[in-house]
C-alpha positions as CSV (number, residue, x, y, z in Angstrom):
1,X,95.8,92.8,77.1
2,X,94.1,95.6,79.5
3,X,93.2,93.6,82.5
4,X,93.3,90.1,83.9
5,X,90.6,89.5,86.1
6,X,88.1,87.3,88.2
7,X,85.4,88.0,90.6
8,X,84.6,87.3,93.8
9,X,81.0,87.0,95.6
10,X,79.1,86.1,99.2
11,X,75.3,86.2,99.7
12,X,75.1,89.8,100.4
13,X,76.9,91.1,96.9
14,X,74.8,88.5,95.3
15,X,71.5,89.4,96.8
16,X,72.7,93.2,95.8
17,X,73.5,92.2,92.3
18,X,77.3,93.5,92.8
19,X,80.3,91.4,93.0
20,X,83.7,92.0,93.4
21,X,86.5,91.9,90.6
22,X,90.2,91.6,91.4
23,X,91.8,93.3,89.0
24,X,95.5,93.6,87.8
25,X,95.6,96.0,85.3
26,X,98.3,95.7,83.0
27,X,98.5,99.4,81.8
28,X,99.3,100.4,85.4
29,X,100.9,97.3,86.5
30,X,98.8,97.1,89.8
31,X,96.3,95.1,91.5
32,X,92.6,96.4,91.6
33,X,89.4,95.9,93.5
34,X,86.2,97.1,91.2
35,X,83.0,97.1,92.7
36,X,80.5,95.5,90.1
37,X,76.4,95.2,89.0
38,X,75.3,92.4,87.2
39,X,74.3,94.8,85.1
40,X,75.1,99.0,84.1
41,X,71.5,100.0,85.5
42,X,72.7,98.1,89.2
43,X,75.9,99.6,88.1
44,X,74.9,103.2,87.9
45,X,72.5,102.7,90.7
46,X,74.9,102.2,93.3
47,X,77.3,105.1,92.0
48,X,75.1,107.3,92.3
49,X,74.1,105.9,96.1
50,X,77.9,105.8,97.1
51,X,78.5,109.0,95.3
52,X,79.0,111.2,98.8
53,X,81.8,108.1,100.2
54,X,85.3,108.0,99.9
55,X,84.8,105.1,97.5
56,X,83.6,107.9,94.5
57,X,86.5,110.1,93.6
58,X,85.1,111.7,90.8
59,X,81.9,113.0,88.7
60,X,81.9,110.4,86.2
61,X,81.0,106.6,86.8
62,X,84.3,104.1,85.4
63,X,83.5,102.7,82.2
64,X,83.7,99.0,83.7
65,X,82.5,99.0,87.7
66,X,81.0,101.3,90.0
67,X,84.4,101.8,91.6
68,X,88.1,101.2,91.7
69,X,90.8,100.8,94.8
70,X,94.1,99.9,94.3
71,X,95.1,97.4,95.9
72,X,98.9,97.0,95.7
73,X,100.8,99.6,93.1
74,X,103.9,98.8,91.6
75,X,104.1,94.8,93.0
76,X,106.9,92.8,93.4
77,X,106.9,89.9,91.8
78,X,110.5,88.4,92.8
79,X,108.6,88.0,96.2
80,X,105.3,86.0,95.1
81,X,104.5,85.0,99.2
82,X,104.6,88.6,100.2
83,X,102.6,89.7,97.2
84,X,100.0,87.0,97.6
85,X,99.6,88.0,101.6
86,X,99.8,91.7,100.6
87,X,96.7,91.3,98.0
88,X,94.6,88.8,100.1
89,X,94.9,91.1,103.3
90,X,94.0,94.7,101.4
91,X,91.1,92.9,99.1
92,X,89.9,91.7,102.3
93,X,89.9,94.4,104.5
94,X,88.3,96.7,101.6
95,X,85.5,94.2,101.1
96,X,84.7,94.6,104.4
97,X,85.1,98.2,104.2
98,X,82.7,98.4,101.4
99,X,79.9,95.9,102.6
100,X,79.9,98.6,105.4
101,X,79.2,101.8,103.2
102,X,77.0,99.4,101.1
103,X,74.5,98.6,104.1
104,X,74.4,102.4,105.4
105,X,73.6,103.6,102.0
106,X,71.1,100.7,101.0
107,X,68.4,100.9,103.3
């Protein structure tokens, strides 16, 4: 197993044909936000509009999302509440961080 994974949406991602996936990713062992398109044409489509953000870090698109953050590396699950808070707080504040770049480059 790579990934375990579900997604996340509001009525702006939806009405932009992204969504959110949070992500823990086994091979790493740490949680994830992906930026996603319904499909690899939305996909590629907003990679190439966020491709001058911080969000990019390279010249070649993921093979699964348009983007990955990591959320919390290395987590510690003897402390599940921490974890839990620790998760919920960074997916939050990135989601908000990415509607942001989303509207200035989607106009």
């Amino acid at each position: 197993m790579d990934y375990t994974y579900f997604y996340l949406s509001n009525d702006f991602l939806k009405d932009k044909k992204l969504k959110l996936g949070l992500v823990f990713n086994h091979n790493h062992v740490r949680f994830e936000a992906w930026l996603l398109g319904q499909t690899k044409d939305v996909q590629e489509n907003y990679w190439k509009l966020l491709k001058n953000t911080k969000w990019i870090n390279g010249s070649e698109m993921p093979r699964y999302s348009i983007f990955e953050v990591i959320l919390v590396d290395n987590p510690d699950f003897d402390d599940l509440e921490t974890l839990t808070e620790s998760i919920k707080n960074k997916l939050v504040s990135v989601a908000e961080d990415i509607s942001t770049s989303i509207h200035l480059v989607d106009r």
